[in-house]
N, C-alpha and C positions, 0 to 999 in steps of 0.2 A: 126353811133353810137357815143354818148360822151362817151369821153377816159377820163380817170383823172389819173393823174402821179404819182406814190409815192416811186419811187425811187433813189431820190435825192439824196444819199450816195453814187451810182452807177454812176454817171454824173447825168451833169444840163445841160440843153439847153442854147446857145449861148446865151449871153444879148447884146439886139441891139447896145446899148450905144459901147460893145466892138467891135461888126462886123464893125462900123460906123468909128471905130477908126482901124481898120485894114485892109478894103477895099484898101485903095490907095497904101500899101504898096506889091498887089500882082499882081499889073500894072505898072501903070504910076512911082511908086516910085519903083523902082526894083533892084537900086542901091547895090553893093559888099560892106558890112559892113566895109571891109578890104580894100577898094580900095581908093586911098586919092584924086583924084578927086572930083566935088562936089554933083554927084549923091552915090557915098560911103559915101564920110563925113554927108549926110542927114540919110544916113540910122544909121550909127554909132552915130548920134545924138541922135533918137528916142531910140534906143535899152538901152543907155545911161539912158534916162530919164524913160523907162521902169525899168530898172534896180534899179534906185531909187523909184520907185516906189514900187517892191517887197521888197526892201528892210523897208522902209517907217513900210510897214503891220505888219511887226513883231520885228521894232526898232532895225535891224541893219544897219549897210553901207553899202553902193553900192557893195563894192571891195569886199564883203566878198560874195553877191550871184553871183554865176554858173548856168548857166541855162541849164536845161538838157532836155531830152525828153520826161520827165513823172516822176510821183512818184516811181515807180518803177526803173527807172534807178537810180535814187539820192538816194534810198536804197541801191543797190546796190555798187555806189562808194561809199557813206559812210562807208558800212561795208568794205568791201574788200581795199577801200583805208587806212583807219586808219592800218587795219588789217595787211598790206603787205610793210608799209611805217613804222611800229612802231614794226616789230617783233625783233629784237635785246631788246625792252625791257617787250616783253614779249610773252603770246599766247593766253593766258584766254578771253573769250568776254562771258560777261551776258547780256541774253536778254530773252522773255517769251514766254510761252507755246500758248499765245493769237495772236502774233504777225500777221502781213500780210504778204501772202507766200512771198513776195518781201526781206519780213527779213529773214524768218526761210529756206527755199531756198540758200537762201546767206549765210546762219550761216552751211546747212549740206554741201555745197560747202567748204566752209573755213576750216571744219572737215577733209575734206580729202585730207586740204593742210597741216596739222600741226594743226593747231589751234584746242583748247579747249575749249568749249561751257557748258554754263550751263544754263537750261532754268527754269526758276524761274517760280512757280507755282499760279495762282490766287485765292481767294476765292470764293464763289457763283454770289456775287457780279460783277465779273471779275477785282477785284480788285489787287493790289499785296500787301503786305503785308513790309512794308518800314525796317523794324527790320532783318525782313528774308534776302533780299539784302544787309545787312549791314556783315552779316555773310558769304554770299559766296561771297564776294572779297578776293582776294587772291592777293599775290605780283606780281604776273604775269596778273593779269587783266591789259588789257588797252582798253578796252571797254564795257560802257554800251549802249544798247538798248533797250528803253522800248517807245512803241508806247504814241503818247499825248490823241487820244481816238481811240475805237475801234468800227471798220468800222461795227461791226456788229450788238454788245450788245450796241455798243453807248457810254459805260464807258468811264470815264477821270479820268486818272490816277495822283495818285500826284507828277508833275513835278518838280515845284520849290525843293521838300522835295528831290529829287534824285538827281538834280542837285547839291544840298551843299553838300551832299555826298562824289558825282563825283570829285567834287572842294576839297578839302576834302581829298582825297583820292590821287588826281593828276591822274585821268582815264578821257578818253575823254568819254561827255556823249550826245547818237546819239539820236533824237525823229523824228520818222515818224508822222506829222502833216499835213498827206493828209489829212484826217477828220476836222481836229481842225480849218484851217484856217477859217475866216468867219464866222466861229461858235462859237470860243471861242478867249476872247482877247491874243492875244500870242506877248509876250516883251523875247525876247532870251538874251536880257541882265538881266533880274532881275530874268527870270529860270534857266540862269547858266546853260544853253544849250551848246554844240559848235559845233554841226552838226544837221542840222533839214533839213528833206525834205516836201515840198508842191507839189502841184499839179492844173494848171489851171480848169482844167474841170472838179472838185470839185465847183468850185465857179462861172459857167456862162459864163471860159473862154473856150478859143480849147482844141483841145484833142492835144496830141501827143508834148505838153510842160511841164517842170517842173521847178522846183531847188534844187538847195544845197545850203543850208548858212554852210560856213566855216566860224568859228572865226576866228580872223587874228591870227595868232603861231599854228593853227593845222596844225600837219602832215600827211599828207595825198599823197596817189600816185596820179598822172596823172591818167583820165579816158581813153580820145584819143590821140593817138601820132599822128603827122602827122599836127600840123598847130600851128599860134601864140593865137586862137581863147580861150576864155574865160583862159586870162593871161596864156596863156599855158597847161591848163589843162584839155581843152575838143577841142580836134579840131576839124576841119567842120566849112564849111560857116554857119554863124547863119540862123535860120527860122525865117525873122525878121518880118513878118505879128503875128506870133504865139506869138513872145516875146514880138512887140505892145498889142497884145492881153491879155496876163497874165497881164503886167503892168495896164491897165486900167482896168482887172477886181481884180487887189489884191485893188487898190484905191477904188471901189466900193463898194467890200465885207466888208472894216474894217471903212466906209461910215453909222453911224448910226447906227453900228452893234450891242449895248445895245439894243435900240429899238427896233430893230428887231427880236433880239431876244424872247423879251418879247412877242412879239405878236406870236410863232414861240411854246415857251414852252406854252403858253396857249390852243393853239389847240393842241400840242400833250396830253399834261395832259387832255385834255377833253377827244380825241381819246383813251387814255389807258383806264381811268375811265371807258370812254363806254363801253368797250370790256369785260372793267375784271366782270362787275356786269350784261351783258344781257348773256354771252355766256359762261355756265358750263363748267368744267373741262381745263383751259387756268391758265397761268401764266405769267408772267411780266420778263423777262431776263434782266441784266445787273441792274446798280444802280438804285434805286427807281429817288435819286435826282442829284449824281454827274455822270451824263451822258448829251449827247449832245441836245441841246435843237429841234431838227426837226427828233429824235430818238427814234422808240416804237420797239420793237424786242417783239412779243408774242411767244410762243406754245402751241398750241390748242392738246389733247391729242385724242389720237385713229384717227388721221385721218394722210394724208401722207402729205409734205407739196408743191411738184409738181403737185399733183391733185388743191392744195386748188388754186396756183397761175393759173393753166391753167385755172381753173373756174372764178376763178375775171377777168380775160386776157377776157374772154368769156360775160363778164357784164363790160367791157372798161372801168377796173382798172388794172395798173401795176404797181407789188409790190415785193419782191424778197424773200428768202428765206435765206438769208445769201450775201456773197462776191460775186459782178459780176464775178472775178473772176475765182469763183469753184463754176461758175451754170450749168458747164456740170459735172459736177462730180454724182454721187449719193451716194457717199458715207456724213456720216453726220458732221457737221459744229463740225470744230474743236475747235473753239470758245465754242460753246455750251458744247460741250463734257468735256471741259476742266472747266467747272463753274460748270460741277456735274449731266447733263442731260443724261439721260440713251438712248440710240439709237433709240427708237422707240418716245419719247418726241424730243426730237433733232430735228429727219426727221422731227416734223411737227410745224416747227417755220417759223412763217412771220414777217417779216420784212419790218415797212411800215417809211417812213423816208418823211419828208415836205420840201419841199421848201420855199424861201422867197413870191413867190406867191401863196402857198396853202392856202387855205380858207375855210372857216365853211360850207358850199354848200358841197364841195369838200368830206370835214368827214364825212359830215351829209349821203353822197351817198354809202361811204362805211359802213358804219353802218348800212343803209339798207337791204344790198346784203352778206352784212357777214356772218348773223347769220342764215341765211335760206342754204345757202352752206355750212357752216363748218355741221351743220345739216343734210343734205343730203350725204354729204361724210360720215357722222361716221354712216348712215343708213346701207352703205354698207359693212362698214369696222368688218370684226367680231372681231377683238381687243373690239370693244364697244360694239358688240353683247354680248360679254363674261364678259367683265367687267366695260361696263358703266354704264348700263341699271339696 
């Protein structure tokens, strides 16, 4: 059966170009990053030049990315390091109601260490509101976190406008930019950012890598105790096939990335287009235009949105419904809920997301098979028996 992918927000498949570049490092080059002989000093080369290479993507220094084990971990230190490194000046941390559980998580944790949260509410949009943040800082904030776009609805939030703020204010300001890398040009010097996490396997690299850009002057705790490994502050022998690996795929993704994207919003603007003018009762979630260019979030009304994905699953399209995440969950996308969607709209949102290699064949197939399934679910569904028909 042909399969077509469309959940690229979820991971992306390896890109040769990086396996090619990190094949030898999980043999023949096996060398201890740490070790000063000349099979160590090879490996601490590479990891080196990877290192400037993440750094490269989003114009900062070397010295300043940590490489961790996912986006989810670099959430994590971000928040709880500023958190537990800067409480003598204060407790407060603002961050949103949108966030990815890797923040909000970490934000009810820090609740029930002392700290003070407040979660700043979006418009329909999923937008935040720049005015409204300006008013809940308080003298005791020393953190904001506001994601750079969201994994679900696709929004992109205005960064630079929070960073002068931040700056501004003298508050350190954190952006989860697992989404944005590769997708949207990201300069952490002229966003006046000073904690950003990424994530390889957003952009074609391995799974189970990440980072932190710390600015140089943030305070920040230690992640792992226990070694000299990323200047002190994450110990463990490095994963150096993995960090070959991010390096060549952050060079690649920010590789013609205008380009690309151009060709990238044109088929999703075609894909929403289609959807919203052949298949009744559907809506368009997150910003019409300041959202991520390979990002359609619909919800189709009266039908459930686990049936609609196991039916595409069934005509070899996969597509998601919300965050890899919280796809065992049944309960509905917080995200949604939180842009204004009532529970039974919510449950039945798809979420179909492109790749750099998706293509007009690709769309043209889901466009096919869509409208005849979303159709035959609300056949059965008496929500439409009752109020669609």
């Amino acid at each position: 059966m042909k399969r077509v992918y469309f959940d690229y927000a979820a991971t992306t498949p390896l890109d040769k170009e990086v396996l090619e570049k990190m094949i030898p490092y999980f043999s023949e080059k096996f060398g201890n990053p740490s070790s000063i002989y000349s099979e160590g000093r090879e490996a601490r080369k590479v990891i080196d030049e990877a290192r400037q290479k993440v750094a490269n993507s989003i114009n900062a220094n070397a010295n300043e990315i940590f490489f961790t084990g996912g986006g989810t971990e670099a959430d994590n230190w971000a928040l709880k390091g500023v958190a537990f490194a800067n409480k003598n000046k204060g407790n407060h941390i603002i961050t949103t109601v949108i966030e990815h559980h890797a923040v909000l998580h970490t934000c009810e944790y820090l609740e029930k260490h002392g700290f003070e949260v407040t979660y700043l509410k979006v418009d329909e949009y999923g937008l935040i509101d720049i005015e409204e943040l300006k008013t809940l800082i308080k003298d005791t904030t020393i953190l904001i976190s506001i994601m750079f776009a969201n994994n679900e609805i696709g929004t992109v939030q205005p960064i630079k406008e929070i960073g002068q703020i931040a700056k501004e204010k003298n508050i350190y300001f954190h952006t989860d930019a697992v989404q944005a890398l590769g997708n949207v040009p990201i300069d952490v010097r002229d966003l006046k950012v000073d904690l950003l996490s990424i994530s390889a396997h957003k952009i074609y690299g391995p799974k189970g890598i990440g980072a932190l850009y710390v600015r140089k002057g943030v305070k920040v705790d230690n992640l792992v105790h226990g070694g000299a490994q990323e200047r002190k502050k994450r110990a463990g022998t490095e994963n150096t096939p993995a960090v070959v690996g991010f390096g060549e795929a952050c060079y690649l993704a920010v590789t013609d990335l205008l380009k690309r994207n151009q060709k990238t919003e044109e088929l999703r603007d075609y894909l929403i287009k289609s959807i919203l003018s052949t298949v009744p009762n559907v809506q368009l979630n997150g910003h019409p235009t300041k959202r991520l260019p390979g990002n359609a979030n619909i919800s189709f009304e009266f039908i459930e949105g686990e049936s609609l994905l196991l039916s595409l699953d069934l005509v070899g399209i996969s597509a998601s419904s919300g965050s890899a995440c919280t796809s065992g969950s049944l309960d509905p996308s917080h995200v949604l809920l939180a842009i204004g969607l009532i529970h039974e709209i919510a449950h039945g949102s798809l979420r179909v997301t492109l790749g750099k290699n998706t293509n007009k064949e690709e769309i043209d197939y889901l466009l096919e098979q869509l409208p005849p399934i979303v159709q035959r679910l609300r056949d059965m569904s008496p929500l439409y028996i009752q109020g669609g028909k």
